[in-house]
Backbone bond lengths (Angstrom), bond angles and torsions (degrees), N, CA, C in turn:
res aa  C-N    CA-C-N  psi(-1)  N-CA   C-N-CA  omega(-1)  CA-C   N-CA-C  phi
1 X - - - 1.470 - - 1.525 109.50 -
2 X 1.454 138.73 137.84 0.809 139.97 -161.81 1.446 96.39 -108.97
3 X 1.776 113.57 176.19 1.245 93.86 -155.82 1.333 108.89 -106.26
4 X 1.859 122.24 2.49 1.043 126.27 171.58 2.024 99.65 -66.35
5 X 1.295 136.49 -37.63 1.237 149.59 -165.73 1.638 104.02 -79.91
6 X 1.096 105.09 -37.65 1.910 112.34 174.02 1.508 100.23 -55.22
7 X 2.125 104.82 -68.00 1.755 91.44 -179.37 1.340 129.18 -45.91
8 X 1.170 83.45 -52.54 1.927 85.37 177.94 1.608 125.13 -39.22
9 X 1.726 93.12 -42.69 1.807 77.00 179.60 1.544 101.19 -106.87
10 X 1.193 125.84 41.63 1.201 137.06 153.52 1.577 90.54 -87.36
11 X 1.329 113.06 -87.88 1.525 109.54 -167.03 1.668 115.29 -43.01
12 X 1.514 109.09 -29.54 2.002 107.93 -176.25 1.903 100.74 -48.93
13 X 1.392 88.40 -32.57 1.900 105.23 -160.42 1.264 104.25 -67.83
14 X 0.995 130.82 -38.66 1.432 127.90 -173.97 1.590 107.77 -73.20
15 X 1.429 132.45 -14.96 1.332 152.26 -164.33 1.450 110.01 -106.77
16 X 1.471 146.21 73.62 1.054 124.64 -161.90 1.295 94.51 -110.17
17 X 1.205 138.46 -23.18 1.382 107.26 -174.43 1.072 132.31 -116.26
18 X 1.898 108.86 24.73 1.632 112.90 158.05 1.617 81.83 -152.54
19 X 1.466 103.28 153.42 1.417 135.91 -176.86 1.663 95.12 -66.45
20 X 1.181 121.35 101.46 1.523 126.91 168.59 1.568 115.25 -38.18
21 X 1.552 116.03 141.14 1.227 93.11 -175.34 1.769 101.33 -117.50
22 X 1.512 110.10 165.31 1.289 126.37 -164.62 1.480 104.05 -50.67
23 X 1.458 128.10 -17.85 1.731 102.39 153.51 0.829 117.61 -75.10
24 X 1.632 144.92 -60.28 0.890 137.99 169.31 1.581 146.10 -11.16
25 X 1.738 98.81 -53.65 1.606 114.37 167.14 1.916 97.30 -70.12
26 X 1.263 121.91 -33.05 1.701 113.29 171.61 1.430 121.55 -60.14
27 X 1.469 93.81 -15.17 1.772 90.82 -152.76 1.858 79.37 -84.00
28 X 1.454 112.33 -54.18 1.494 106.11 -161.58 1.121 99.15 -63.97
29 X 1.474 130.00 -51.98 1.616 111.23 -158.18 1.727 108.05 -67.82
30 X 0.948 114.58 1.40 1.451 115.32 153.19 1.377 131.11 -91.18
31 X 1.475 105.34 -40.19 1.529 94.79 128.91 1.323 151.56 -25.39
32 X 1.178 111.68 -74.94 1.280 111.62 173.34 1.689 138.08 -53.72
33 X 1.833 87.73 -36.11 1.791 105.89 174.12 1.771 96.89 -68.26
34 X 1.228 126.64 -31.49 1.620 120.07 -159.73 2.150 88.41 -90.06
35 X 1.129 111.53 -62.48 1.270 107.59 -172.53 1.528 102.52 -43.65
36 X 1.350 121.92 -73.42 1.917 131.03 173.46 1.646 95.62 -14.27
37 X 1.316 109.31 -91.64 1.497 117.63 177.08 1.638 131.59 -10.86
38 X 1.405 100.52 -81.83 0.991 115.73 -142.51 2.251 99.18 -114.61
39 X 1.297 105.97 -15.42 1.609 117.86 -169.17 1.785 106.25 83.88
40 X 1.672 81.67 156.90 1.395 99.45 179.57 1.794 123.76 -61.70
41 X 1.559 96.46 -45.24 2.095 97.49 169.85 1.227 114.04 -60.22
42 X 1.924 108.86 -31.32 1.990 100.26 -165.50 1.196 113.71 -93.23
43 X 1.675 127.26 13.36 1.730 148.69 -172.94 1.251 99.69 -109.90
44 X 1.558 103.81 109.80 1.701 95.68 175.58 1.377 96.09 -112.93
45 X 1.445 127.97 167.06 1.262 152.03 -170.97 1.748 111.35 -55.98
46 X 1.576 119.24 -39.71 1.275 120.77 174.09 1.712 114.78 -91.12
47 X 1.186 124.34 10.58 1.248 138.98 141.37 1.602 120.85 -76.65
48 X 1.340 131.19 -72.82 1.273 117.57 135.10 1.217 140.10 3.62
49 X 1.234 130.67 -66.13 1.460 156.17 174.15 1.382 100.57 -64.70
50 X 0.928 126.31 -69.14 1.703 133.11 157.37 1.436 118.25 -9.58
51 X 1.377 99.96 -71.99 1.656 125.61 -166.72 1.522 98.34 -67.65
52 X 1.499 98.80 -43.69 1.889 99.02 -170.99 1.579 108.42 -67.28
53 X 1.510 116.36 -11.02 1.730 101.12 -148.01 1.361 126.97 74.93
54 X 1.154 128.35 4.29 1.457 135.08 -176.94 1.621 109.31 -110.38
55 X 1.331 122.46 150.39 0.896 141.97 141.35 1.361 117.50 -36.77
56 X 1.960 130.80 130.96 1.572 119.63 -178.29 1.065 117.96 -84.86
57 X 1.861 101.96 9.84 1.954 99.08 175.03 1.878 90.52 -92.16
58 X 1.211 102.98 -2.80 1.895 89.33 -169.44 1.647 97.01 -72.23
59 X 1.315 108.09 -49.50 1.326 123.45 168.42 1.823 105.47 -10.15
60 X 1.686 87.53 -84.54 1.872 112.52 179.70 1.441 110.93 -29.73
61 X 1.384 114.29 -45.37 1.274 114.88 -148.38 2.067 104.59 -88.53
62 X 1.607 102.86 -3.26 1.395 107.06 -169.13 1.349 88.75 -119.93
63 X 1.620 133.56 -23.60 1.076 113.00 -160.54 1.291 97.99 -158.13
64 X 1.801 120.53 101.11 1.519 133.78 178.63 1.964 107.38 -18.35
65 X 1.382 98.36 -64.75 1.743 113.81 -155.02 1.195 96.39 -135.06
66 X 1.558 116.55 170.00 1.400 131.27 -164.71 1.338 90.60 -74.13
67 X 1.308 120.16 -57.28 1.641 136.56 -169.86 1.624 98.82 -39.19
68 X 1.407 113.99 -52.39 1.689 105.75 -164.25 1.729 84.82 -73.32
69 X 0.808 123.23 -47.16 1.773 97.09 -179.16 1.545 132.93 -44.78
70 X 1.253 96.55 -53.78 2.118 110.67 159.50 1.278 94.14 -39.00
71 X 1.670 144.09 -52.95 1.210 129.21 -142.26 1.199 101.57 -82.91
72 X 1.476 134.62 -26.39 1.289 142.44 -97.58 1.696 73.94 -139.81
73 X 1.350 116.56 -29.23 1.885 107.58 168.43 1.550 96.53 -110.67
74 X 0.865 140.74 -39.11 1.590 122.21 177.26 1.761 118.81 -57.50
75 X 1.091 108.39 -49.86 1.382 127.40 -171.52 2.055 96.75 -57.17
76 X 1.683 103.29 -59.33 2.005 71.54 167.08 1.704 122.90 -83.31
77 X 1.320 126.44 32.21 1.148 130.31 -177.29 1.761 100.41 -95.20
78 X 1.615 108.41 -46.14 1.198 113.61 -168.38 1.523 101.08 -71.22
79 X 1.730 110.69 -58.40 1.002 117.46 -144.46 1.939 114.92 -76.69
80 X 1.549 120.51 -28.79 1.142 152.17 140.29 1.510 136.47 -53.03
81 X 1.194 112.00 -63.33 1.615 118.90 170.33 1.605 122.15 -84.40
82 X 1.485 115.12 -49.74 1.554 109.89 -177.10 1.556 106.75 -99.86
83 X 1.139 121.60 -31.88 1.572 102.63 173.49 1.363 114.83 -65.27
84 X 1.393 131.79 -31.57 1.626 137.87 -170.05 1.550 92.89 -81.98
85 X 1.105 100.22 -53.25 2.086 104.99 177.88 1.952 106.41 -46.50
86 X 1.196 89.27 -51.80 1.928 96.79 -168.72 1.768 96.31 -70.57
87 X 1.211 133.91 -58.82 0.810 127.28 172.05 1.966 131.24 -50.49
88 X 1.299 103.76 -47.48 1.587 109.81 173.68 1.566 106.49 -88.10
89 X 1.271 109.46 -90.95 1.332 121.44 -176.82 1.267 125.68 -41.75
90 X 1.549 115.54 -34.76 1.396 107.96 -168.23 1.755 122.90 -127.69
91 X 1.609 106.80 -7.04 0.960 126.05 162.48 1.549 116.65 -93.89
92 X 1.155 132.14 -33.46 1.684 138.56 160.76 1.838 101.89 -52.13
93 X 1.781 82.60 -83.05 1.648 94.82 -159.29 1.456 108.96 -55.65
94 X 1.525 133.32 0.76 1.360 130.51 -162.05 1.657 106.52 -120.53
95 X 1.519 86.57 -53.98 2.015 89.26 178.59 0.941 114.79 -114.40
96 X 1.605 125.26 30.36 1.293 118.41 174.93 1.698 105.99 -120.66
97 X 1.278 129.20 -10.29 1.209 143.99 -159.30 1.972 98.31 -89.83
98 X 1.073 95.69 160.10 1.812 106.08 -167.52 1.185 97.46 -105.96
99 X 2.098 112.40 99.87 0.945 119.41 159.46 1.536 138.16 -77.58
100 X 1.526 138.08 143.05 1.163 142.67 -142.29 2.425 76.34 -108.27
101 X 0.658 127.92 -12.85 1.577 123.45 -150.73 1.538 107.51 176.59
102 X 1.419 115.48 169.29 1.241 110.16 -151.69 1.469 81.06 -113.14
103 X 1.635 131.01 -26.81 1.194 140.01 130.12 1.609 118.18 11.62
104 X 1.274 88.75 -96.97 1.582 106.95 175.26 1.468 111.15 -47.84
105 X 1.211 126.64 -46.15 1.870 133.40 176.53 1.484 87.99 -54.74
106 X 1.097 131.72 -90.19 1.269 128.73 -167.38 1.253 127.11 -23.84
107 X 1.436 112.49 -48.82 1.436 130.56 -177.18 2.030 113.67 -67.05
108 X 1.506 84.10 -28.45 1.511 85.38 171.82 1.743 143.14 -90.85
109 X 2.030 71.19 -12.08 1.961 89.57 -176.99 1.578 86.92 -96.04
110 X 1.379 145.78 -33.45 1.252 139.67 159.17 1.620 112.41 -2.85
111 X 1.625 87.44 -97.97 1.588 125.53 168.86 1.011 114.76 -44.84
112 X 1.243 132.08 -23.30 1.761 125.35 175.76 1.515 102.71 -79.72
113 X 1.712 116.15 -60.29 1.301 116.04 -174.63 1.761 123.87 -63.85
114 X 1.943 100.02 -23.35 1.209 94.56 174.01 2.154 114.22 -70.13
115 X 0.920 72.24 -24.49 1.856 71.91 -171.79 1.654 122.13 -85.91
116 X 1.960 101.02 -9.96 1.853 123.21 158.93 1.700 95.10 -59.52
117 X 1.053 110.57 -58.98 1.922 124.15 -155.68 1.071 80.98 -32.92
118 X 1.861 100.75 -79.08 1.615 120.19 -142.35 1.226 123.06 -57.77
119 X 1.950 116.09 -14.87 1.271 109.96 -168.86 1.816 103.16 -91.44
120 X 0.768 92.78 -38.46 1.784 112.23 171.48 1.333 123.47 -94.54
121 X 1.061 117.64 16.53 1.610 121.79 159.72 1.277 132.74 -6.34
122 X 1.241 116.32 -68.53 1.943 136.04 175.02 1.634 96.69 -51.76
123 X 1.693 102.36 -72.49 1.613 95.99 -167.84 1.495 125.39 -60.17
124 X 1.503 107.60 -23.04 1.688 115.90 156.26 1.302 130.04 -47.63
125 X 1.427 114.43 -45.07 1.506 144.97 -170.77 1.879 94.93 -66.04
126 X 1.467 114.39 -53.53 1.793 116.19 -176.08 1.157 79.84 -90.47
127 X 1.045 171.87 -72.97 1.345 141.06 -143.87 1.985 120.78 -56.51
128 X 1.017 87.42 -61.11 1.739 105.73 167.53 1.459 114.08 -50.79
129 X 1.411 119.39 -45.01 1.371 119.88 -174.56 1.789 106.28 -77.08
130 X 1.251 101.91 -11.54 1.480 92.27 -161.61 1.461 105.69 -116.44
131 X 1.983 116.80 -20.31 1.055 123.72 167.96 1.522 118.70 -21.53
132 X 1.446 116.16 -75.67 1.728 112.82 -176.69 1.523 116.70 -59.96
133 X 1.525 131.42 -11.46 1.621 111.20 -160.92 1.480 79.44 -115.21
134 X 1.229 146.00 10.27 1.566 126.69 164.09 1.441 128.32 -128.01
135 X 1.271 125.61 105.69 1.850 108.84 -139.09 1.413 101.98 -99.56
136 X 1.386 114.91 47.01 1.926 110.34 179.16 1.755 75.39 -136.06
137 X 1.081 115.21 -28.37 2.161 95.91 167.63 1.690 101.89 -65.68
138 X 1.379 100.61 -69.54 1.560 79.43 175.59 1.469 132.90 -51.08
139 X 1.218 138.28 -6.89 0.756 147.60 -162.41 1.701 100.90 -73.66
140 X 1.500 78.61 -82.30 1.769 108.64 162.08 1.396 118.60 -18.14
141 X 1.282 110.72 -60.35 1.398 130.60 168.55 1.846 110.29 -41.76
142 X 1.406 105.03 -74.07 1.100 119.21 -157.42 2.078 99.70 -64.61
143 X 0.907 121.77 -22.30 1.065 139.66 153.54 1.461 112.60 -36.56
144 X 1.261 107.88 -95.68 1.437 135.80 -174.05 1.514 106.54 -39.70
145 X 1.392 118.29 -56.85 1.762 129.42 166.79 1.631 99.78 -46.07
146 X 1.169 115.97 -83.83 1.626 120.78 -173.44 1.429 110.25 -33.08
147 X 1.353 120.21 -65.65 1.738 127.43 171.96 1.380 129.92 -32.69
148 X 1.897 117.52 -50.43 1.149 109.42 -179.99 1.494 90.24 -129.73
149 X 1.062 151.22 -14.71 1.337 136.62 -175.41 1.996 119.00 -94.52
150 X 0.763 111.50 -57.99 1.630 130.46 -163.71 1.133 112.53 -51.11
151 X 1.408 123.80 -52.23 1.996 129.02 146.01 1.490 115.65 -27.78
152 X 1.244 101.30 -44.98 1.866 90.38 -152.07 1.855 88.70 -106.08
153 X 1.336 128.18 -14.12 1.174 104.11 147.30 1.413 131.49 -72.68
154 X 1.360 130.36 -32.42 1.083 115.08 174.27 1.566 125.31 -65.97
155 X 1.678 105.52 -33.31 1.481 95.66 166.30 1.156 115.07 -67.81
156 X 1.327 137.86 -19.08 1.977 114.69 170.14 1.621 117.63 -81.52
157 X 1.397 115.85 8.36 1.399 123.87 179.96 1.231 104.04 -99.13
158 X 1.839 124.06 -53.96 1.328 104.75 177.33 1.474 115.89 -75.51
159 X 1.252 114.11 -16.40 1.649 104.21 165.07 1.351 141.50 -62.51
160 X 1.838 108.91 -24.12 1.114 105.91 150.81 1.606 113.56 -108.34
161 X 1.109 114.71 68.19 1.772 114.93 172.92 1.770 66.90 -137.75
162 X 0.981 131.39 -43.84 1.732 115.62 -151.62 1.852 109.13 -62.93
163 X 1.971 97.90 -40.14 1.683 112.43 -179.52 1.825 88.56 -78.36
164 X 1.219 131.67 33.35 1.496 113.38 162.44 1.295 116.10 79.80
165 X 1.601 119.64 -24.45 1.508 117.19 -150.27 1.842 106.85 -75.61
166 X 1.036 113.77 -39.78 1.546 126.50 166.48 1.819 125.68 -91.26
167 X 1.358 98.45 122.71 1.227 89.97 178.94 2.053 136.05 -50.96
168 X 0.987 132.65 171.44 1.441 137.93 178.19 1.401 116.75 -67.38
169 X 1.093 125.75 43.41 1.502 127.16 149.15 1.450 118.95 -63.73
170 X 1.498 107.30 165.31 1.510 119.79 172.77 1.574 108.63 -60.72
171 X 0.773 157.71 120.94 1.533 152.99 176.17 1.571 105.37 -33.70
172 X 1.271 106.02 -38.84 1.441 111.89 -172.06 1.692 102.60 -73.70
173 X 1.142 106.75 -62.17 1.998 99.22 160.71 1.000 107.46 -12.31
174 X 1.726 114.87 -90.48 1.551 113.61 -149.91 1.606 92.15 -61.69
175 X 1.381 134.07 -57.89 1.046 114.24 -166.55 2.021 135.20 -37.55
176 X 1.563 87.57 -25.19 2.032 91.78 177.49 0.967 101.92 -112.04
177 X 2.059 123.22 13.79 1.239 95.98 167.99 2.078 104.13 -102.17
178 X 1.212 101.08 -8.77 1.330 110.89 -164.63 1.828 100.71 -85.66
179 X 1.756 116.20 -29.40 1.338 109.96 163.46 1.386 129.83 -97.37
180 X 1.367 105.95 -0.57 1.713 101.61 151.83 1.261 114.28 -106.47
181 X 1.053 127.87 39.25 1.315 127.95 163.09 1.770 106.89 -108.88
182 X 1.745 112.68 -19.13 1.070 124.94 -131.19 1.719 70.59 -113.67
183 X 1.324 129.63 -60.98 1.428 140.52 -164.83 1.465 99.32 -62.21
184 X 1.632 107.27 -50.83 1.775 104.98 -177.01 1.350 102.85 -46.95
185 X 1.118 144.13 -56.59 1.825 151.84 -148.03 1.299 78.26 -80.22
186 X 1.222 166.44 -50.60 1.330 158.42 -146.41 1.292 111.68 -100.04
187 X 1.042 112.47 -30.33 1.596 124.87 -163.59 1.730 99.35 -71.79
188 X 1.966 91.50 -50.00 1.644 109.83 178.05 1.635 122.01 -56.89
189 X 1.375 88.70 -41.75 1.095 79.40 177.94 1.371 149.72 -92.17
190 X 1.190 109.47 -3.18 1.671 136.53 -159.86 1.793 95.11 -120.74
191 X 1.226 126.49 -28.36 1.093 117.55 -161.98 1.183 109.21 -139.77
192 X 1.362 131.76 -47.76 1.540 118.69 173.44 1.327 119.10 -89.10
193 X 1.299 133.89 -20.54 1.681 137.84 150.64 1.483 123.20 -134.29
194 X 1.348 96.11 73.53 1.465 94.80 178.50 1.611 115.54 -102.57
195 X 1.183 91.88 20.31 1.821 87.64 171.97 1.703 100.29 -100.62
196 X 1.298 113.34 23.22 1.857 99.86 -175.19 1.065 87.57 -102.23
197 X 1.691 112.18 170.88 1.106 138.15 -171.67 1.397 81.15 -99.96
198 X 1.787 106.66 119.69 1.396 130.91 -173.37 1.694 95.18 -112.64
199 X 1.413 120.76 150.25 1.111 132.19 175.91 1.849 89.53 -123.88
200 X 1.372 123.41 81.49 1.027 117.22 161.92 1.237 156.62 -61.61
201 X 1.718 107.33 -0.03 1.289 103.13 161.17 1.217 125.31 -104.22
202 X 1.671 102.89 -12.57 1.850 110.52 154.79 1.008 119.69 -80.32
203 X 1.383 137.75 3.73 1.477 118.80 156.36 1.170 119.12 -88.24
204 X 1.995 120.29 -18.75 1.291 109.79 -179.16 1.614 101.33 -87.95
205 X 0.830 130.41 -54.95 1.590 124.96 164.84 1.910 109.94 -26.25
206 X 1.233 117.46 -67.62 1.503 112.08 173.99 1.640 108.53 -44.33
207 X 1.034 133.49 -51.49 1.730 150.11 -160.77 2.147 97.32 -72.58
208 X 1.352 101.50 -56.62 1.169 109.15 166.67 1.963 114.24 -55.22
209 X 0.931 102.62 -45.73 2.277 100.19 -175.41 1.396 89.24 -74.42
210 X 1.802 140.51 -43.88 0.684 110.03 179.05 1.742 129.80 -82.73
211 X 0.771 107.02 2.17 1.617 97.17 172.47 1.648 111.54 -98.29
212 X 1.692 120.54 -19.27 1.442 127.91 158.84 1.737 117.03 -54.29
213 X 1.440 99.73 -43.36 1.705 111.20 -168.08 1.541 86.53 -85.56
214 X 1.283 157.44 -11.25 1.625 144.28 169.41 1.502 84.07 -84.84
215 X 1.551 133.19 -63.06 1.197 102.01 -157.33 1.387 140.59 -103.16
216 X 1.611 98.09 18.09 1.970 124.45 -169.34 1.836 90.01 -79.57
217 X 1.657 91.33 132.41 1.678 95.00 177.72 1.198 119.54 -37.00
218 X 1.183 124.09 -179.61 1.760 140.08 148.81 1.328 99.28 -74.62
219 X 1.672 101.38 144.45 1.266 102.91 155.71 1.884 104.45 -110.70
220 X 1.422 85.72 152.79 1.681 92.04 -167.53 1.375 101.77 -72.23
């Protein structure tokens, strides 16, 4: 599937109970390229309208306020891509699998989330930017983490603090220290310098020793 065909039935998804029609899928994916770009406050509606080929009353007539439009691409991001992802893909294949080391866990929630970013990039980019100024995304969010994720990380943290291998933190510690360590490397790379010449499997390997070497015991 290519990735102009992914948005699309990203955006069909958010639409369940009439078949979206071909302005509509114009209006967002112009959306989305202007929000990605440029942010949600500095995208006004006759820019949009522009980009889509539409008229900015076509806009009006599908979508009250700018805000229900943001929702109108976030809302199948959450509800379609990361809850089905957190739940199948990334809550199974990530915290359900029989780790040898807390090492190896790491290395796999790495590589899973690095390769979520990259495929969905744009809709990551308005999600993130818009996360703090609208508090029913976070909401959503904070939801979705708690539901299928937050359990089954903490049981692979105290399981390896119990075999010794990680030091005595709160579970909840290592846990926000091991995903902002995990988001920063992502954040860097996809969004605040992604025009460098990245050697990506030495930065996740470097990102990985360092969050092992913060949390591998003392030796006495």
């Amino acid at each position: 599937m290519t990735e102009q065909e992914l948005l699309r039935e990203l955006l069909q998804a958010g639409d369940e109970q009439e078949k979206m029609s071909e302005k509509k899928v114009k209006i967002l994916e112009a959306a989305i390229e202007m929000f990605s770009e440029k942010g949600y406050a500095a995208t006004s509606t006759s820019e949009i309208a522009r980009k889509a080929g539409v008229a900015e009353g076509t806009i009006f007539r599908h979508y009250k306020t700018k805000k229900d439009l943001l929702m109108a691409i976030v809302t199948p991001v959450l509800t379609r891509v990361v809850a089905p992802f957190l739940a199948r893909d990334f809550a199974q294949k990530v915290f359900e699998d029989d780790y040898q080391s807390y090492e190896n866990f790491i290395r796999a929630l790495i590589r899973n989330r690095f390769d979520f970013v990259k495929k969905h990039l744009p809709m990551i980019k308005i999600f993130l930017q818009e996360l703090a100024f609208h508090p029913e995304i976070k909401e959503q969010y904070r939801h979705i983490f708690v539901e299928h994720v937050y359990d089954k990380f903490r049981k692979i943290v105290s399981h390896f603090q119990q075999k010794g291998e990680i030091i005595e933190l709160p579970p909840e510690t290592v846990i926000r220290m091991t995903i902002t360590t995990i988001v920063g490397y992502l954040i860097t790379r996809f969004l605040v310098l992604p025009e460098r010449d990245w050697d990506d499997d030495v930065e996740i390997e470097h990102t990985i020793q360092f969050l092992m070497h913060g949390l591998s015991r003392r030796k006495e």
